[in-house]
Phi, psi and omega in degrees: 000268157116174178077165234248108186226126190257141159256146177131206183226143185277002159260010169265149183297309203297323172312351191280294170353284187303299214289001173264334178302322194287305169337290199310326207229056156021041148277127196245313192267111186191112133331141191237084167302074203296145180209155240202083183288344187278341216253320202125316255290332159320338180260008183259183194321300218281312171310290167329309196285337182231013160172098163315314191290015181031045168257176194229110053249143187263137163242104168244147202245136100092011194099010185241123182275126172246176178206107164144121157295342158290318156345282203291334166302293174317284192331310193288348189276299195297317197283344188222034157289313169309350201222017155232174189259351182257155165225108190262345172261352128142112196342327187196163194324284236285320162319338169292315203296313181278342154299320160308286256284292194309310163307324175325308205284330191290329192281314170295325172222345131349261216298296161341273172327258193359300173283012177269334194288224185017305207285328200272313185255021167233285161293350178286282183285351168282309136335328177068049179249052192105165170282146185291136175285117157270318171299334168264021196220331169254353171299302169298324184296310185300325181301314195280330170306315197277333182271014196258002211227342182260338182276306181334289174320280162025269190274004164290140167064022159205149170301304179251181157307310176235119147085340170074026146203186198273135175244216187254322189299324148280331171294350203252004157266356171292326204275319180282309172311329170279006141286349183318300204297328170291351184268352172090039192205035155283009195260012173288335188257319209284290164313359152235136201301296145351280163281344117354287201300292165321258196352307174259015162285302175291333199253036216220316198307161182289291216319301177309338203263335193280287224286317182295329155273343167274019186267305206289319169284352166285305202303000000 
């Protein structure tokens, strides 16, 4: 077969991801293939066979497996710098180094707080799986306060994170940070002026806006 295939569904955040990476660095030739973990569609053989941990989103590239949405993101920015006006991995070691640094802080300690605000004041009763923990759901909140209070500082007197243009280092914060607000937490972004400002600078761009009508026309 051969050619470029992203596996997963535009309502999972990581998928969102991968699918912003290619968007922002105008790759058009790829195929998108939606899968369904409640359906299975993650456990079978043929699924298994190009990513055991049957998580999503998968990437084959040509019969080369990628697995993990930060991975597949970087992969995809390095392989196709040459052939956009954008560089989302960053000009020289040490601007790469502060870009992982930031994906680092968004995967490890962000995005961790986030999905407990979101599971508790949101997905709990959308799901119908219990009553929401307000104490752990307010516990994440205060952590994401304080670490929201170091992007703030940060982002005085710059637009982005890294380098004064957008990079992997603000992208790989779109697919979650935009639950706050269904969690009942926008005043984490909102109430800093700073981090306000980035926040819709990044969540503006068309690409996210291409991945947000392929959410919608999916879901």
């Amino acid at each position: 077969m051969g050619g470029v295939t992203l596996y997963g569904h535009p309502q999972s955040p990581y998928v969102r991801r991968a699918l912003m990476a290619f968007y922002e660095m105008g790759v058009q030739d790829f195929d998108f293939k939606v899968v369904s973990s409640s359906k299975g569609d993650t456990k079978t053989d043929e699924y298994l066979a190009m990513n055991p941990f049957a998580k999503m989103p998968l990437l084959d590239d040509n019969g080369q497996y990628l697995y993990e949405s930060r991975a597949i993101m970087r992969y995809i920015a390095e392989k196709h710098a040459g052939e956009s006006s954008s560089d989302l991995v960053g000009k020289d070691p040490l601007e790469r180094a502060l870009v992982n640094q930031w994906v680092d802080v968004e995967g490890h300690s962000v995005t961790e707080q986030v999905v407990v605000v979101v599971e508790e004041n949101f997905l709990k009763k959308l799901m119908g799986t219990g009553e929401p923990d307000k104490d752990r759901a307010d516990a994440a909140k205060e952590k994401l306060a304080r670490l929201f209070d170091v992007y703030e500082k940060h982002l005085e007197g710059r637009e982005y994170l890294v380098g004064g243009r957008f990079t992997l280092a603000d992208l790989t914060h779109l697919p979650y940070t935009e639950l706050l607000p269904h969690a009942g937490a926008a005043e984490l972004i909102s109430s800093r002026p700073n981090m306000s400002k980035w926040w819709e600078r990044i969540s503006s761009r068309p690409a996210w806006k291409k991945v947000q009508q392929l959410e919608a026309k999916l879901s």
